[in-house]
N, C-alpha and C positions, 0 to 999 in steps of 0.2 A: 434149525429151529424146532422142524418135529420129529421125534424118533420114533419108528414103527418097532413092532416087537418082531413080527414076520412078513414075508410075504401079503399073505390071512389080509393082517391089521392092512397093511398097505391098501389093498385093493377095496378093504372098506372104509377107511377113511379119507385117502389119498388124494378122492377125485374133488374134495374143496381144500383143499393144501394153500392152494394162492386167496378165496374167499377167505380163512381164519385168516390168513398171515395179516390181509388186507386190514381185518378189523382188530388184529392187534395194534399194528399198526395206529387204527385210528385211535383205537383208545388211549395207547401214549401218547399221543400228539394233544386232546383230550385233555386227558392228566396233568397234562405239562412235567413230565417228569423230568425234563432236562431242562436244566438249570440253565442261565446266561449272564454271566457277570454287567452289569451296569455299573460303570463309575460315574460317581458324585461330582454335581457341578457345584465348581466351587466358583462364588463371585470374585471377579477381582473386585480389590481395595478402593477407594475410594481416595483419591489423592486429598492429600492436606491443603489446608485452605491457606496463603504465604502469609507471612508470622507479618506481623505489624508493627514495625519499631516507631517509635516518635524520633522524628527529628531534632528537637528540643534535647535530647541527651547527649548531644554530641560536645565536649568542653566540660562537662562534668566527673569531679574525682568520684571515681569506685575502691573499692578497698577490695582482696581477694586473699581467701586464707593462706594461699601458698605464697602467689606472686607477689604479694603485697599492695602499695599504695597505686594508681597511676589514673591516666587521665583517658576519658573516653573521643578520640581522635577522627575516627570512620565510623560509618555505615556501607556493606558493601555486600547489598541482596538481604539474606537473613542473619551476618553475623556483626558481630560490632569488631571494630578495632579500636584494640587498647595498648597506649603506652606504656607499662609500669617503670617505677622507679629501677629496681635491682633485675629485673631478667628484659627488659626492652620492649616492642611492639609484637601484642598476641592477638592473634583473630579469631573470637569464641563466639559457639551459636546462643544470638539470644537467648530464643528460646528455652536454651537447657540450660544458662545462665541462671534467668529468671524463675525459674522450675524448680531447680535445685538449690538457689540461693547461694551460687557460686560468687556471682559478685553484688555487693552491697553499696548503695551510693553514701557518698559521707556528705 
C-alpha cells in the first residue's frame, strides 16, 4: 500500500503506516466505493379471477370458421364442449372463444 523511497523515508514516515492505512480505509468505506448488486423484486402475478360461463348456453348452435356448424353439449371448468357437424366433440377455452370470436352463436 505504501512505498518508501529509502530507509530516510521509511523512518520518517513509517511510524503511522497502520494510523493512514486505518483512515484509508475509513474513507472508502465512507465513499462507498464498492459497489453491491441488488436484485429487483419482482411481484408475483395476481391469479385470474375463474371465467364465468352462463349455463343457459349449453343446447345452443355456434358456427366456427374452421370446424363448422355444431351444438354446445358441456361446460367443464372454464371450457365449453362442442359437438360439430364434420370433425366431432372439441373442448375450447371460453374465454379465448369469446375474445377472439372464434365461435359465433347462430
Amino acid at each position: 500500500m505504501f512505498v518508501f523511497k529509502d530507509m530516510e523515508d521509511f523512518k520518517n514516515r513509517g511510524k503511522d503506516v497502520d494510523a493512514e492505512y486505518m483512515k484509508v480505509l475509513a474513507a472508502k468505506k465512507k465513499g462507498g466505493s464498492k459497489t453491491t448488486y441488488v436484485p429487483p423484486v419482482i411481484p408475483k402475478p395476481q391469479p385470474k379471477p375463474p371465467v364465468d360461463i352462463p349455463a343457459d348456453i349449453v343446447g345452443k348452435k355456434v358456427g366456427h370458421k374452421s370446424f363448422g356448424i355444431g351444438v354446445i353439449t358441456g361446460i367443464d371448468g372454464g371450457t365449453v364442449i362442442v359437438n360439430f357437424d364434420k370433425v366431432g366433440e372439441k373442448k375450447m377455452g371460453y374465454e379465448v372463444c369469446m375474445k377472439n370470436k372464434l365461435l359465433q352463436f347462430i
